[in-house]
C-alpha positions as CSV (number, residue, x, y, z in Angstrom):
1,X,0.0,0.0,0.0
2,X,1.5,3.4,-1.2
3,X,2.0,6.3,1.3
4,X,-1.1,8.2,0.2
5,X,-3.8,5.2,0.7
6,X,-2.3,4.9,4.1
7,X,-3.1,8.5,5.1
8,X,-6.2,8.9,3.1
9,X,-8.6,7.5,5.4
10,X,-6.8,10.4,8.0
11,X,-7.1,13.7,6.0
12,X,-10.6,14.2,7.1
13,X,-9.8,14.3,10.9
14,X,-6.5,15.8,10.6
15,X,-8.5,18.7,8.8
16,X,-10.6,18.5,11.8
17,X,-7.6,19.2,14.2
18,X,-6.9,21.7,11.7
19,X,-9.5,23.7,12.1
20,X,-9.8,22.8,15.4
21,X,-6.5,24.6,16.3
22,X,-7.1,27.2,13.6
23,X,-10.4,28.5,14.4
24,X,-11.4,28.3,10.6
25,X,-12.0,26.2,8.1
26,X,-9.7,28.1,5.2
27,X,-6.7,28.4,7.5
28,X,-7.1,24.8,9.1
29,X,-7.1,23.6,5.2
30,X,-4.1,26.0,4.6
31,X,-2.0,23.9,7.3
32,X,-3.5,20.6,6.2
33,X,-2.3,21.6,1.9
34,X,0.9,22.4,2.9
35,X,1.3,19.5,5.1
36,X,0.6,17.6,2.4
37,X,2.9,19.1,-0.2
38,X,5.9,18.9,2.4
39,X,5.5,15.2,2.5
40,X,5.2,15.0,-1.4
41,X,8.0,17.3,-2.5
42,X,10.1,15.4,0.6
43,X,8.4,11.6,1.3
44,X,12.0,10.4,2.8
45,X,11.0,12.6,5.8
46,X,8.1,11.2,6.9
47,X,8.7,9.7,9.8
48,X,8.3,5.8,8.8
49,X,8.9,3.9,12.6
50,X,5.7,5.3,13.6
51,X,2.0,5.0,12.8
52,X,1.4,6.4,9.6
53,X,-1.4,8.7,11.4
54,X,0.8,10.0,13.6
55,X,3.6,10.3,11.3
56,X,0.8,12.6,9.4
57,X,-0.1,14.6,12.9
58,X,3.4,14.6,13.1
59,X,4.4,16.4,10.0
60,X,1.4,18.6,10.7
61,X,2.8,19.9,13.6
62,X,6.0,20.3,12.0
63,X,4.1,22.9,9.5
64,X,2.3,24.3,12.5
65,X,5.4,25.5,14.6
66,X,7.0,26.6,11.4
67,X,4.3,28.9,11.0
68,X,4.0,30.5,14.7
69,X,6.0,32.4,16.4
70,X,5.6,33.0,20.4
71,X,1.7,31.2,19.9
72,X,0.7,34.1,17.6
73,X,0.0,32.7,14.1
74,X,2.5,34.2,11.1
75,X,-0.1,35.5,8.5
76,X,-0.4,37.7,5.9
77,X,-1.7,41.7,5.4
78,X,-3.9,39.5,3.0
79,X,-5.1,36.6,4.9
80,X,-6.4,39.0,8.1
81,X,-7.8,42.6,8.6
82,X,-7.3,42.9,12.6
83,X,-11.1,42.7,12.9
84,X,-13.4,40.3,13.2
85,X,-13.3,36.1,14.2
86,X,-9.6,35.7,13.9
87,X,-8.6,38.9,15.5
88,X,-10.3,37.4,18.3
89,X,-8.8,34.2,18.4
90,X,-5.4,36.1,18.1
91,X,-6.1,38.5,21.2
92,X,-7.3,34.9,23.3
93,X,-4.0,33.4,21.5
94,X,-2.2,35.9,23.4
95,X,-3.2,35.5,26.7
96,X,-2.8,31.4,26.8
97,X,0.2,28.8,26.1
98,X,-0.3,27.6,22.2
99,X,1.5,23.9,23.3
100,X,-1.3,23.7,26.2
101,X,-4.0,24.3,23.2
102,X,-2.6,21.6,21.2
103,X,-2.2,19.3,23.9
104,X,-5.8,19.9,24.6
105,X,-7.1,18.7,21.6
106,X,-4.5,16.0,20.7
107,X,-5.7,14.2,23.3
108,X,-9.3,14.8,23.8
109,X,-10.7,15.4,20.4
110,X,-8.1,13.2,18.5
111,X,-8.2,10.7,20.7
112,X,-4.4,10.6,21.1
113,X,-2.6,8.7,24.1
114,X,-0.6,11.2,26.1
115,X,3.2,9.3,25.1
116,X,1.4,9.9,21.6
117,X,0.6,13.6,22.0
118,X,4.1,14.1,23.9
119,X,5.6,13.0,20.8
120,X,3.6,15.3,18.3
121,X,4.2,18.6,20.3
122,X,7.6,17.3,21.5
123,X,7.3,17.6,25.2
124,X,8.2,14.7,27.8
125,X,4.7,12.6,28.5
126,X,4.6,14.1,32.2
127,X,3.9,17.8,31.2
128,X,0.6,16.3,28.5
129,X,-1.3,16.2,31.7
130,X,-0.2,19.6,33.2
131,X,-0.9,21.0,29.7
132,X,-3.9,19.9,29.0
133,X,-5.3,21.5,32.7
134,X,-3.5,24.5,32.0
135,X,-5.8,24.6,28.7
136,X,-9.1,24.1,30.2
137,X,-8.8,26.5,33.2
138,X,-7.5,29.1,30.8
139,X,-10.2,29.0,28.0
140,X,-12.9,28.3,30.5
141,X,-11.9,31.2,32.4
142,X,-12.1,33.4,29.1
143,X,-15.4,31.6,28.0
144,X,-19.5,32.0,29.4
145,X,-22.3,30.8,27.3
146,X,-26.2,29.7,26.8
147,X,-26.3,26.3,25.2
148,X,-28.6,24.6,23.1
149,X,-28.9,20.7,23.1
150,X,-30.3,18.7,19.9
151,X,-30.8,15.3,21.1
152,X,-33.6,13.0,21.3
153,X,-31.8,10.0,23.8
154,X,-32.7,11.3,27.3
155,X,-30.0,10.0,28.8
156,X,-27.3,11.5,26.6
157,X,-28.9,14.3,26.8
158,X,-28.7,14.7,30.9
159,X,-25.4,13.7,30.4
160,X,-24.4,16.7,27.9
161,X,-26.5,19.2,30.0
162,X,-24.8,18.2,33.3
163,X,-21.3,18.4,31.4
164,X,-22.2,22.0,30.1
165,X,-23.6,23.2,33.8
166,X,-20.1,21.8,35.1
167,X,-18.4,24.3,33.0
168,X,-20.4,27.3,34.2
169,X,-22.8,27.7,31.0
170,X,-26.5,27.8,31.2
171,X,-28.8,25.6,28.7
172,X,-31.5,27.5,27.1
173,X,-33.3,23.9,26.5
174,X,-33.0,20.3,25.2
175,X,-35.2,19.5,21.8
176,X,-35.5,16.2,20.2
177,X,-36.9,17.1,16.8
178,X,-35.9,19.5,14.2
179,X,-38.7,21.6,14.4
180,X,-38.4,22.2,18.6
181,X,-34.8,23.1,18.3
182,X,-35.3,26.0,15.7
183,X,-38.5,27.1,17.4
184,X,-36.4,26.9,20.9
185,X,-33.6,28.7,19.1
186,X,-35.9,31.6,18.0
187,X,-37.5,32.1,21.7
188,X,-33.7,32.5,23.4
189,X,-31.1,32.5,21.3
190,X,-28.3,31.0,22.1
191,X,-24.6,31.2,21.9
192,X,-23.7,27.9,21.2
193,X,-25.6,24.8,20.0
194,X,-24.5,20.8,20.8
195,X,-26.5,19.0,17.7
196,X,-26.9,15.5,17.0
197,X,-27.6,13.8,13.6
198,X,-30.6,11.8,13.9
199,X,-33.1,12.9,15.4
200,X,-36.8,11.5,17.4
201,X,-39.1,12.1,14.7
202,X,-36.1,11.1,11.8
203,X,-35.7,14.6,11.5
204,X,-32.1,15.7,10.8
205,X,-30.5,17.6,13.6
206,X,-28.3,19.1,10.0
207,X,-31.1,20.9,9.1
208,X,-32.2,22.3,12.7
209,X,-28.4,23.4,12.1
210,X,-29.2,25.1,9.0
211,X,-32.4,26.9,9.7
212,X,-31.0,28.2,13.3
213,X,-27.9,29.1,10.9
214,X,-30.2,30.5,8.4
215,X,-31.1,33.5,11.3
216,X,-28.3,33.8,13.2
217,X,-24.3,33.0,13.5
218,X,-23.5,30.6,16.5
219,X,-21.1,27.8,16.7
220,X,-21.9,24.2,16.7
221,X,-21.1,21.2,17.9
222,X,-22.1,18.0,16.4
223,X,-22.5,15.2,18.2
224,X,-22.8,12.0,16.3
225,X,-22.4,8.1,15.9
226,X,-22.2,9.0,12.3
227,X,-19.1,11.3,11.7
228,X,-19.2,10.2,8.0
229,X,-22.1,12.4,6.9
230,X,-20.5,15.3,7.9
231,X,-16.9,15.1,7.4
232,X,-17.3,15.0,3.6
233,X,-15.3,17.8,2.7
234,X,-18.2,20.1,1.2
235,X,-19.9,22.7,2.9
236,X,-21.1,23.4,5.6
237,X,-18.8,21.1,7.3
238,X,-18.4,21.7,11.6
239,X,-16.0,23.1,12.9
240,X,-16.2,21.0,15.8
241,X,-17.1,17.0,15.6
242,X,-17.2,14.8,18.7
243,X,-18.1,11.1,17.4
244,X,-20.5,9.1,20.2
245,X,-19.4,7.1,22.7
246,X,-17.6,10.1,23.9
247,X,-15.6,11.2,26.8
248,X,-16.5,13.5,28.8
249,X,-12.9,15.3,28.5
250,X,-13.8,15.3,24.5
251,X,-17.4,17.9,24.8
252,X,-15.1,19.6,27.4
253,X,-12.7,20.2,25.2
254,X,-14.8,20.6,22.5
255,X,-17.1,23.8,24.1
256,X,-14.2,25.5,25.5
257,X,-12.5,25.4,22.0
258,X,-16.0,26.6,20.0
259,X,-16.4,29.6,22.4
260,X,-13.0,30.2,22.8
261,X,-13.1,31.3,18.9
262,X,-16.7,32.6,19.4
263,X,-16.6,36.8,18.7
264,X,-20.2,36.8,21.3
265,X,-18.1,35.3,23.9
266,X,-15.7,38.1,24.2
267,X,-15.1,39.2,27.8
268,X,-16.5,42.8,28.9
């Protein structure tokens, strides 16, 4: 099997990461391209005594450091106007450790070990932990929000709700069919939304996603046994994807990294 058929089945979750890390979609992809044409123009370089995904994750992060400089990311005049989403990202940038970030997700959205994430960011395995605390007290602290929940499982849902009260945000309400969440969404709006896929009446919790998008801007979070019908590469495509059974750590992870890129969420 060539190189590329071992890391096709990857791309889509490493573009994930991507955008994770990125905040966006178009700079995410700009890391993911150039990854890719580092390890064409130079295949003797990827690291070959290690999984091929985390040879890719690997190379990744190579691109990734090569771009930053003390956590604040190297662009253009042309790719930024000092206003807007990534200007906030780059003012919260400033205030936190980029390696905690990136141990953050590594480990609970990628579903990386912590020998495996010490190996990416190139730390020794006994600061992950440290990191990855130093993450969520830092973007939690920068981050307050009213949640929506799409999910028709009443269990899951408690479970989601009781994770998002931990964290100090409020939920505005839980639905269970396409047409509650929008109407929910429309009485008090919200400033993020947790959505799963299939909904109670086989609704699609894609389309409650859509309409609520269709009024208002507000980051989402899927939630989903089916990560397939939305990591397609075609828009709109999340931002944030946590496939079911999850961790607890993961939708942790997951809503402190949505609202830390959210512009609503913006201290006073």
């Amino acid at each position: 099997m060539s190189l590329g058929q071992q890391l096709a089945p990857h791309l889509p979750f490493l573009r994930r990461y991507g955008r994770a890390l990125t905040g966006s979609q178009a700079q995410g992809d700009k890391y993911v391209r150039a990854t890719l044409e580092a390890i064409v123009a130079a295949p003797e370089e990827f690291p070959r005594d290690v999984d091929p995904r985390l040879g890719l994750y690997r190379m990744f992060q190579g691109i990734w450091t090569s771009a930053n400089v003390d956590g604040e990311q190297a662009t253009s005049a042309a790719d930024t106007d000092g206003e807007g989403h990534e200007a906030v990202a780059r003012a919260r940038l400033a205030r936190m450790t980029p390696l905690s970030r990136q141990a953050l997700l590594l480990t609970a959205m990628e579903g990386f070990t912590p020998e495996d994430a010490a190996y990416l960011i190139e730390v020794d395995t006994s600061e992950v932990e440290s990191l990855v605390a130093e993450a969520l007290a830092e973007i939690e602290k920068q981050t307050r929000a009213r949640v929506l929940i799409i999910e028709d499982e009443p269990i899951i849902a408690m479970d989601i709700e009781t994770i998002v009260r931990d964290l100090g945000h409020d939920v505005t309400g839980v639905a269970v069919t396409r047409d509650e969440a929008v109407a929910l969404a429309m009485e008090d709006r919200p400033g993020l939304v947790l959505a799963d896929i299939q909904l109670a009446d086989d609704s699609s919790g894609i389309d409650a996603v859509k309409d609520i998008l269709a009024e208002f801007e507000v980051p989402v979070i899927f939630i989903t046994a089916f990560p397939e019908r939305l990591l397609t590469g075609e828009r709109p495509e999340p931002t944030f994807l946590i496939t079911k059974p999850f961790q607890r750590s993961t939708v942790k992870a997951a809503i402190s990294q949505a609202l830390f890129f959210d512009q609503a969420t913006v201290p006073a």
